[in-house]
N, C-alpha and C positions, 0 to 999 in steps of 0.2 A: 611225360611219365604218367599222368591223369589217365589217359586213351589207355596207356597198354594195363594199370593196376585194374580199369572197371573191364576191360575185355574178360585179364586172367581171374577177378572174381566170379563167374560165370561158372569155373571151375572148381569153387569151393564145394566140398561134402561137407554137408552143414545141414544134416534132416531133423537134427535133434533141437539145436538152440536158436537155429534159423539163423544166424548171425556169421555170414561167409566174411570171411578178412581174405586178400591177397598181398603178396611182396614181390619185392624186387631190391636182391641186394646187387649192387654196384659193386665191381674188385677196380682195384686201381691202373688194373689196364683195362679196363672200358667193357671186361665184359659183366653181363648181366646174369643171374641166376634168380630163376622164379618158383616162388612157394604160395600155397591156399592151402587153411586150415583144411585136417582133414577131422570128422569127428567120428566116434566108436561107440557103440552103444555099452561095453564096459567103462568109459570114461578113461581109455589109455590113447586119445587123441592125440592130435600133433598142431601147433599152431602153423601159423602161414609163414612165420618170421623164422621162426624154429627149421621149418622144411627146408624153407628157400638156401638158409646160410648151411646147412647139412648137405644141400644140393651144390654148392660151390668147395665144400670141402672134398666130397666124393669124387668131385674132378680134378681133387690135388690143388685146391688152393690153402693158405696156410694164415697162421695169424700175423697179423698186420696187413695182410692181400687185400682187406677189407675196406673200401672208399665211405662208403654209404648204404641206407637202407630206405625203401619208399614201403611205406606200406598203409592199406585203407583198411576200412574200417564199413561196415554197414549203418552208422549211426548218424544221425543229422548234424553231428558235430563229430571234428575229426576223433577218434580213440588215442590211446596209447598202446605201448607193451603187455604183458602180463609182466609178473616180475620172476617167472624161470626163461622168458625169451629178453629181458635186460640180463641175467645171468650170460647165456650166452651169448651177447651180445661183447659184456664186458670183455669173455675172453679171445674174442677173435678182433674187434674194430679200437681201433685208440679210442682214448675218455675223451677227442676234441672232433672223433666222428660225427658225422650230422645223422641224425634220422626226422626225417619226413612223414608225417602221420596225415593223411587226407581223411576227409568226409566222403561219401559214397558222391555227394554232391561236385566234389572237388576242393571244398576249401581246403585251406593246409595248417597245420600248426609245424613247426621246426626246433627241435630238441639238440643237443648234444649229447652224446652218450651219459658224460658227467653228470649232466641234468638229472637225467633219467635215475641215475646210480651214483647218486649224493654219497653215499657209504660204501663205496665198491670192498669183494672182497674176489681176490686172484689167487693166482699164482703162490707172489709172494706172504700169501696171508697162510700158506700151508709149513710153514715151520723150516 
């Protein structure tokens, strides 16, 4: 997964903060959906996490279709989420999803969703 996230970072629109991220979300039948931050100079951007999982919903996948997410980072140590791309995270992937956060280098850190979104709020938090 290392090879294909530093290829599709290549790909990131990132003139502004210089800091390309790319993804790869997993659906639970094997296939793959890929996103790279795009940036805007009004600041109405899109993350790379945010794309990729809008790119597998747009092909009809649904919540719960959700296996995994791999996603890099520009930094010498691997990044995280934002916390509106753990948002949507919560609502598409279970709280025992993994996500995968690499260094531009390759190392990896390994999360659960839960991790990530100690406090989750859903669905069922709308009354």
């Amino acid at each position: 997964m290392k090879e294909k996230l530093q290829a599709l970072h290549k790909n990131s629109y990132s003139p502004y903060f210089h800091y390309p991220v790319s993804a790869i979300v997993v659906m639970k039948d094997g296939k793959e959906f890929c996103g790279v931050n795009v940036e805007n100079a009004n600041g109405t951007s899109i993350c790379a996490e945010r794309n990729a999982i809008h790119t597998a919903v747009a092909n009809g996948y649904k919540r719960g279709d959700f296996e995994e997410i791999h996603i890099m980072t520009s930094g010498d140590s691997p990044g995280t989420p934002c916390f509106a791309c753990r948002q949507v995270m919560l609502e598409f992937f279970s709280l025992e999803a993994l996500v995968f956060c690499y260094s531009i280098s390759g190392d990896v850190d390994t999360y659960t969703i839960e991790k990530l979104c100690p406090y989750p709020f859903g669905v069922d938090d709308l009354g």
